[in-house]
PAVEX-189683 format. One record per residue: residue in one letter; residue number from 1; x, y, z of N, C-alpha, C in turn. Coordinates in steps of 0.1 Angstrom, whole numbers. Atoms other than C-alpha are relative to their C-alpha. Layout:
BEGIN
<bafi A NUM <X Y Z> <X Y Z> <X Y Z>> ...
END
This chain:
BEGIN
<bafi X 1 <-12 8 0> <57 -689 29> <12 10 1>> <bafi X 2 <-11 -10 -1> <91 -673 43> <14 -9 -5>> <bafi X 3 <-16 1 4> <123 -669 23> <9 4 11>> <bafi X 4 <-8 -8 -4> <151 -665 45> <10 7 -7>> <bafi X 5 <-3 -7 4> <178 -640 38> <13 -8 -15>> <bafi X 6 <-13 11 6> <207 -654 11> <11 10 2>> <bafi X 7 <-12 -4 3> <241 -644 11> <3 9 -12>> <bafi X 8 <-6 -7 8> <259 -617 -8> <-4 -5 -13>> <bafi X 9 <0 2 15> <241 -620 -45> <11 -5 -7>> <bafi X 10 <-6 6 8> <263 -639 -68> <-6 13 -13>> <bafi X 11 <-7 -13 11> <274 -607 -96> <5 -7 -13>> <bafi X 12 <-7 2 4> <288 -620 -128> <9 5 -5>> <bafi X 13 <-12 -8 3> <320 -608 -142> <-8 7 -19>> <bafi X 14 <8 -9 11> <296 -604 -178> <-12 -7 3>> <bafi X 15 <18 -1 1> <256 -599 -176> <-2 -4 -10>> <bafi X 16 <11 5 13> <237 -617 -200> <-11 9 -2>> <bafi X 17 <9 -14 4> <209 -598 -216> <-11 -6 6>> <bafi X 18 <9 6 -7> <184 -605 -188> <-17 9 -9>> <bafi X 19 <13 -6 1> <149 -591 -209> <-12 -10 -3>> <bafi X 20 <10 11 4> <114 -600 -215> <1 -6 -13>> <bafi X 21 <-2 2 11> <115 -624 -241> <-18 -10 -9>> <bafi X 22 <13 0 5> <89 -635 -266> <-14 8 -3>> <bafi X 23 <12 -11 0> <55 -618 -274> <-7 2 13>> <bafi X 24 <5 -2 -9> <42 -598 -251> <-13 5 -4>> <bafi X 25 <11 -6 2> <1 -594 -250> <-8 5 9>> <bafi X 26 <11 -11 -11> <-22 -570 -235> <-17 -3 -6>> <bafi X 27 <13 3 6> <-61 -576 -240> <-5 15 -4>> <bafi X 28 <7 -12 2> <-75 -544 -255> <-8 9 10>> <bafi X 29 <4 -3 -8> <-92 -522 -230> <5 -6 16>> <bafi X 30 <-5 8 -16> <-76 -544 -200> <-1 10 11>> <bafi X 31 <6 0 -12> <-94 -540 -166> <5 -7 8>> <bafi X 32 <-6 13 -6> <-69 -553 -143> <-10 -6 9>> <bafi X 33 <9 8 -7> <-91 -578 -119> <3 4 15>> <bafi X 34 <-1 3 -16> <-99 -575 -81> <9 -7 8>> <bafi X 35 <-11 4 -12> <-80 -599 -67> <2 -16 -7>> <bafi X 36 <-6 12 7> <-59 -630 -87> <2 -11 12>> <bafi X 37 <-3 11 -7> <-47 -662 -79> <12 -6 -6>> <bafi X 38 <-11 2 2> <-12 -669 -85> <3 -14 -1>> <bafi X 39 <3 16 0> <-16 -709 -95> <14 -5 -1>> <bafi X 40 <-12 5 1> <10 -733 -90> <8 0 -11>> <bafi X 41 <-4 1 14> <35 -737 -118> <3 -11 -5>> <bafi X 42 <-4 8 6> <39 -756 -142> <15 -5 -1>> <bafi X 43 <-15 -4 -3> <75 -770 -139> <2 -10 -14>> <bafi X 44 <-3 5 12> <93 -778 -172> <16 -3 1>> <bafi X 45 <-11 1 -1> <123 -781 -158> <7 -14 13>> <bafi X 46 <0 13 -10> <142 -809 -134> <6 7 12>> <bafi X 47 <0 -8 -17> <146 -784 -101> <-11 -2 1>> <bafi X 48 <11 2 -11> <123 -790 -74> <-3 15 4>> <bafi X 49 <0 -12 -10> <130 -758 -56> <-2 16 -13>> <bafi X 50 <5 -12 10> <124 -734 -87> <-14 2 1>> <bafi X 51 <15 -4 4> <87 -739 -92> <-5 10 17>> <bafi X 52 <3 -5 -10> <82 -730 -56> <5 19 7>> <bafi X 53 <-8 -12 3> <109 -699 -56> <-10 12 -8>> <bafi X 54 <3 -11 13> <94 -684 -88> <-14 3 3>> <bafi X 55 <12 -7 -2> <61 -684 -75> <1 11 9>> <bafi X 56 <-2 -4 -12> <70 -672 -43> <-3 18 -6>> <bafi X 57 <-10 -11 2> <89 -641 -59> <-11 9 -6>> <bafi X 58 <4 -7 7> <64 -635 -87> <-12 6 8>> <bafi X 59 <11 -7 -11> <32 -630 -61> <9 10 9>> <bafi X 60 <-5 -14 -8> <51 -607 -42> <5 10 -6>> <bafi X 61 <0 -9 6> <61 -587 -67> <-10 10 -7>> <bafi X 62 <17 -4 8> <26 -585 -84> <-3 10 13>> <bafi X 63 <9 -5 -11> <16 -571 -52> <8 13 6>> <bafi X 64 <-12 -11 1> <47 -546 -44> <0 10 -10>> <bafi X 65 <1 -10 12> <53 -531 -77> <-10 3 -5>> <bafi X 66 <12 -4 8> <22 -532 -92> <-13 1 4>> <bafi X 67 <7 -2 -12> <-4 -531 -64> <-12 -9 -8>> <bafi X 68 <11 14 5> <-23 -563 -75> <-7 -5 11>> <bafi X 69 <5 11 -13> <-45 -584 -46> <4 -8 -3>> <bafi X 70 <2 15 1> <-37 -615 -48> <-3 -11 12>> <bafi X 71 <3 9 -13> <-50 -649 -29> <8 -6 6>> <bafi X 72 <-13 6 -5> <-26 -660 -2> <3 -17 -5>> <bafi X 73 <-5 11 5> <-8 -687 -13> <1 -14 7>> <bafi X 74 <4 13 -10> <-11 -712 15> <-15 -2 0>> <bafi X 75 <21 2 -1> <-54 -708 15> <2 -8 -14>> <bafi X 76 <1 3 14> <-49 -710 -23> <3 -16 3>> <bafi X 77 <-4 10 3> <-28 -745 -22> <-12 -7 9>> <bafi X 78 <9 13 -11> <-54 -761 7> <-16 -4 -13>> <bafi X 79 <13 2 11> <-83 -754 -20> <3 -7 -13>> <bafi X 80 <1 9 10> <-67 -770 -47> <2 -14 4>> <bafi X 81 <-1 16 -4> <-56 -799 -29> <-16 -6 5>> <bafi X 82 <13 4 -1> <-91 -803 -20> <-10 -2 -13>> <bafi X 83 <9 2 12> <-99 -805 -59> <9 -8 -5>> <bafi X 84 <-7 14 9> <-73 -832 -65> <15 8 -4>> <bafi X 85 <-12 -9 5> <-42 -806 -72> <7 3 6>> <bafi X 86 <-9 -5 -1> <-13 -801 -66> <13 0 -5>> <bafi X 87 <-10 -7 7> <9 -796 -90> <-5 7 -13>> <bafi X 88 <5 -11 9> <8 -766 -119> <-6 -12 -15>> <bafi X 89 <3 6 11> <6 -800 -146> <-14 -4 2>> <bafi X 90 <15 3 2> <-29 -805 -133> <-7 6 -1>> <bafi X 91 <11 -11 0> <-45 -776 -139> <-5 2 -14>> <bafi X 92 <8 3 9> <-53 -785 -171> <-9 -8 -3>> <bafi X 93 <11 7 -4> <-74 -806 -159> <-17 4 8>> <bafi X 94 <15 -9 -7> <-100 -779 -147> <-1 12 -15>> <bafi X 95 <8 -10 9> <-114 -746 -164> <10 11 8>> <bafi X 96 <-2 -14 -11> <-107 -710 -151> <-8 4 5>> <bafi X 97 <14 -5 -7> <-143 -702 -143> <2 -11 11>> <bafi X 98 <1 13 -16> <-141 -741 -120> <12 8 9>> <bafi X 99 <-8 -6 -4> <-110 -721 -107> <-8 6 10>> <bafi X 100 <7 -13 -6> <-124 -689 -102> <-14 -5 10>> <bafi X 101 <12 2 -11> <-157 -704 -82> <6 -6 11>> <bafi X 102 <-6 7 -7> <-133 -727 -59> <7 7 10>> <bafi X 103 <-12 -9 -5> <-105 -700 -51> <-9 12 2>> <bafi X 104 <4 -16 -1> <-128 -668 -49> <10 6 -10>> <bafi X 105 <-7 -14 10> <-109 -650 -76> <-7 3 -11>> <bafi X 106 <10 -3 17> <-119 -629 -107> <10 -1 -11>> <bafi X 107 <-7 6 11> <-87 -643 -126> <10 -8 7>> <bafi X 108 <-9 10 -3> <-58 -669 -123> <12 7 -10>> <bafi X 109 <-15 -5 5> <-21 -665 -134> <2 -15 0>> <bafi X 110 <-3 13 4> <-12 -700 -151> <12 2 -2>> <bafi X 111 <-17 0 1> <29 -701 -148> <9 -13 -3>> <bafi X 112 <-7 11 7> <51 -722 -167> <13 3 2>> <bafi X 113 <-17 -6 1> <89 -722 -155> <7 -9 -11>> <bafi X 114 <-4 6 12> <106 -732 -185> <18 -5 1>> <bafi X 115 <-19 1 -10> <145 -726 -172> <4 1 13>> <bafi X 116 <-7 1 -9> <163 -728 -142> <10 -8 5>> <bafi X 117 <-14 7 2> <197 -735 -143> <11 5 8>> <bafi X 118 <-16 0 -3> <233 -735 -128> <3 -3 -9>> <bafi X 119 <-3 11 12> <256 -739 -157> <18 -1 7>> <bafi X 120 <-10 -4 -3> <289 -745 -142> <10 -11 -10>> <bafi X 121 <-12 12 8> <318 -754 -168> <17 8 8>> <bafi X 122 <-15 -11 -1> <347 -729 -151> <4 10 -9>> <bafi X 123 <-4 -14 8> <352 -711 -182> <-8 6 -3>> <bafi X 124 <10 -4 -1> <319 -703 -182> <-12 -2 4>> <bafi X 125 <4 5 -10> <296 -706 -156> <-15 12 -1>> <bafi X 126 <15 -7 5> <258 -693 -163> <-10 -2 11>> <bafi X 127 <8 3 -8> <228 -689 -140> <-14 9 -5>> <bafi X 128 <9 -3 7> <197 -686 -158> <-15 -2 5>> <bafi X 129 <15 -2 -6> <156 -681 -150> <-9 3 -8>> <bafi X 130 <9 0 17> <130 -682 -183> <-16 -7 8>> <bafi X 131 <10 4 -2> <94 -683 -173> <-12 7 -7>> <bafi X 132 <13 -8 6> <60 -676 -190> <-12 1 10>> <bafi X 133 <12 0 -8> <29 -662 -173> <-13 7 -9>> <bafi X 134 <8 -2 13> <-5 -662 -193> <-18 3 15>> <bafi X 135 <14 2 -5> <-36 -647 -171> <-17 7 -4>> <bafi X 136 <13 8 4> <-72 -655 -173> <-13 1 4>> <bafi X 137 <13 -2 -9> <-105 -643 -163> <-7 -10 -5>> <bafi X 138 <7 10 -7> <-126 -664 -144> <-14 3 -8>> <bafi X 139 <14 -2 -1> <-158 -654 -156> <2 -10 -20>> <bafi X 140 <1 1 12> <-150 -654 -195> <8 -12 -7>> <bafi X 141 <-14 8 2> <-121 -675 -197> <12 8 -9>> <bafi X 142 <-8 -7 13> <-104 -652 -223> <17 7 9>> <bafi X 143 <-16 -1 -5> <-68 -644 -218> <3 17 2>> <bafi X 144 <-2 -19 1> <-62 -604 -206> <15 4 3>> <bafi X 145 <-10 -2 -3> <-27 -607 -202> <10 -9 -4>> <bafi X 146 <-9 11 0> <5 -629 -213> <17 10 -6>> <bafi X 147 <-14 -12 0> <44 -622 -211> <9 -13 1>> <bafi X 148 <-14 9 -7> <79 -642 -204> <11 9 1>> <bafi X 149 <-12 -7 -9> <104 -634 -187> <15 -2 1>> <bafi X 150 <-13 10 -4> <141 -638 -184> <9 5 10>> <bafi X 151 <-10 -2 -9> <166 -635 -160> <18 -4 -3>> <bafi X 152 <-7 10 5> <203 -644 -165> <12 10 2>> <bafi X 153 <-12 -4 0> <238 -637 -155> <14 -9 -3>> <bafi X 154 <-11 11 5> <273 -654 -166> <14 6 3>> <bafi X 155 <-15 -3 -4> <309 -654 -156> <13 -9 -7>> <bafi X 156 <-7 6 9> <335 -665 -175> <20 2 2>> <bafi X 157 <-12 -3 -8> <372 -670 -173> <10 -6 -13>> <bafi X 158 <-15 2 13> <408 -671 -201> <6 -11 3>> <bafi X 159 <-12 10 -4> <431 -693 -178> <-7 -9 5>> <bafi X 160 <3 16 -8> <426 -729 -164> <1 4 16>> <bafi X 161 <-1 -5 -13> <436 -712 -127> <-12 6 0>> <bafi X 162 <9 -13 -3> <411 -684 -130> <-18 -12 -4>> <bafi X 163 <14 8 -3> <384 -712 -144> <-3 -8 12>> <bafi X 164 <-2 7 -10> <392 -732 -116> <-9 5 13>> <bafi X 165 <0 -8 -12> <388 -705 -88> <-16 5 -5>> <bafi X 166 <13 -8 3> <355 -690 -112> <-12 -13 3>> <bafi X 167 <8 10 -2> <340 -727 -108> <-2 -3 17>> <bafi X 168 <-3 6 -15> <348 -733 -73> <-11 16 6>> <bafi X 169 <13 -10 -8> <329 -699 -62> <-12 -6 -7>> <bafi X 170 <13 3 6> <300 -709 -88> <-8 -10 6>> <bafi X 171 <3 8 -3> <296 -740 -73> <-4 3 12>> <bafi X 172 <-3 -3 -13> <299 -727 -37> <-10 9 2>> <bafi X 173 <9 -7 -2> <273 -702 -42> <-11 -8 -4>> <bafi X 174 <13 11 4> <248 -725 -58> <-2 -10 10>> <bafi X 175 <4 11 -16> <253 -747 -24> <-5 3 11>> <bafi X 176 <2 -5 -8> <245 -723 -4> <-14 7 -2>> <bafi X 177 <12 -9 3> <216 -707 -20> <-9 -10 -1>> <bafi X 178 <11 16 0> <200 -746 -22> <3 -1 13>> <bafi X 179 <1 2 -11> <209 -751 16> <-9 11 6>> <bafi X 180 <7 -14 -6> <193 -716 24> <-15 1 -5>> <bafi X 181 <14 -3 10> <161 -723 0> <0 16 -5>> <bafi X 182 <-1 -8 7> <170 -695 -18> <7 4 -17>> <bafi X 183 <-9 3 13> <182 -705 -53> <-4 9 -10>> <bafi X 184 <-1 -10 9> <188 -679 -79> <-7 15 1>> <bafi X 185 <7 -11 -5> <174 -650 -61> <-5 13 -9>> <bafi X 186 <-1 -15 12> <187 -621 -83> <-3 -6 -15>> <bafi X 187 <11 1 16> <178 -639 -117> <-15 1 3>> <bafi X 188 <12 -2 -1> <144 -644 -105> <-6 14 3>> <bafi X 189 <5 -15 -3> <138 -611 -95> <1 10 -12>> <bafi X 190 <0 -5 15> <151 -598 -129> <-13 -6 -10>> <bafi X 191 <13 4 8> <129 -621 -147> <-12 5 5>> <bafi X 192 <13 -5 -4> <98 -612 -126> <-3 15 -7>> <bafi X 193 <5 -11 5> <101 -574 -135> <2 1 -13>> <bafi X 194 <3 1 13> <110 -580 -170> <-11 -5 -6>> <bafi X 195 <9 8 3> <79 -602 -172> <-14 11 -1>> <bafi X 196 <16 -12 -5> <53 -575 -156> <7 13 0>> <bafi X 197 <-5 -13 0> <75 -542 -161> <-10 7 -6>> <bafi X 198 <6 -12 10> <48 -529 -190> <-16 -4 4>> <bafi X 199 <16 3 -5> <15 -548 -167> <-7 15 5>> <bafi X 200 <13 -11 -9> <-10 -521 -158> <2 -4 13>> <bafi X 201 <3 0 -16> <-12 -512 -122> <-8 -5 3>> <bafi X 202 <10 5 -3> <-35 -530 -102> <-10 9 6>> <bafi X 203 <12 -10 -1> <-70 -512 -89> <9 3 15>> 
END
């Protein structure tokens, strides 16, 4: 699936503390797996175009920074829709081993986007990205990996003119990054490597 390009990153005037948040766990001995499956997400939020973004971003970074396999993401979606699936809230409705036999993989990445927001008030105008990812060998079921992530920049403004002008770009950039299918680029991208910054390299 192709992202096109977006426009000039949206910068805020002050950065929020974009890090990983929550506990982060490693399974003892962790043997990263052959080749994952980056499963739909779970969407906890009321964006459409997030769950699909955040996956996007996070499989291609697994595979970039951290030299992971993973299974392409269009084969992956045709196999679950052939088991009744497709969205991340039905995947509780399977196993990870029924996964793992279905998809060819030796683990799964179950993702939960939790935030994804525009906050536009003028005097302070937020754009935030909070997701958990918890993965899962196929064979055992046991969990060898779990993390969240955050992303998050904010702009803010003293005078009624200056909120005015800080809202009118906020807004203006968020219309464009939803017409372009590219909504929140640079938070996501923060959050992804905050999420998997301390993951083991892949084989």
């Amino acid at each position: 699936m192709a992202f096109p390009r977006i426009v000039k990153p949206f910068l805020g005037a002050g950065l929020l503390a974009a890090c990983a948040t929550g506990s982060h766990f490693i399974k003892p001995g962790y043997q990263p797996p052959r080749l994952l499956a980056v499963l739909p997400m779970n969407n906890h939020t009321t964006d459409l175009d997030g769950p699909v973004a955040v996956r996007y971003w996070f499989d291609q970074r697994l595979t970039e920074r951290k030299g992971y396999q993973t299974k392409n993401l269009d084969q992956m979606d045709e196999s679950l829709r052939a088991m009744g699936i497709t969205d991340g809230g039905q995947l509780a409705g399977t196993t990870p081993q029924e996964l793992g036999r279905r998809l060819g993989v030796d683990a799964v990445i179950y993702c939960d986007l939790l935030e994804f927001q525009y906050q536009t008030t003028g005097f302070l105008n937020v754009r935030k990205v909070r997701a958990r990812f918890k993965m899962v060998n196929c064979t055992t079921g046991e969990t060898l990996w779990e993390n969240e992530g955050l992303g998050a920049n904010s702009e803010g403004a003293v005078s009624s003119s200056a909120a005015l002008q800080a809202g009118i770009k906020h807004l203006s950039a968020q219309l464009t990054e939803k017409a372009m299918q590219s909504p929140l680029r640079t938070e996501i991208w923060d959050m992804v490597w905050n999420a998997i910054e301390f993951l083991p390299r892949g084989r």
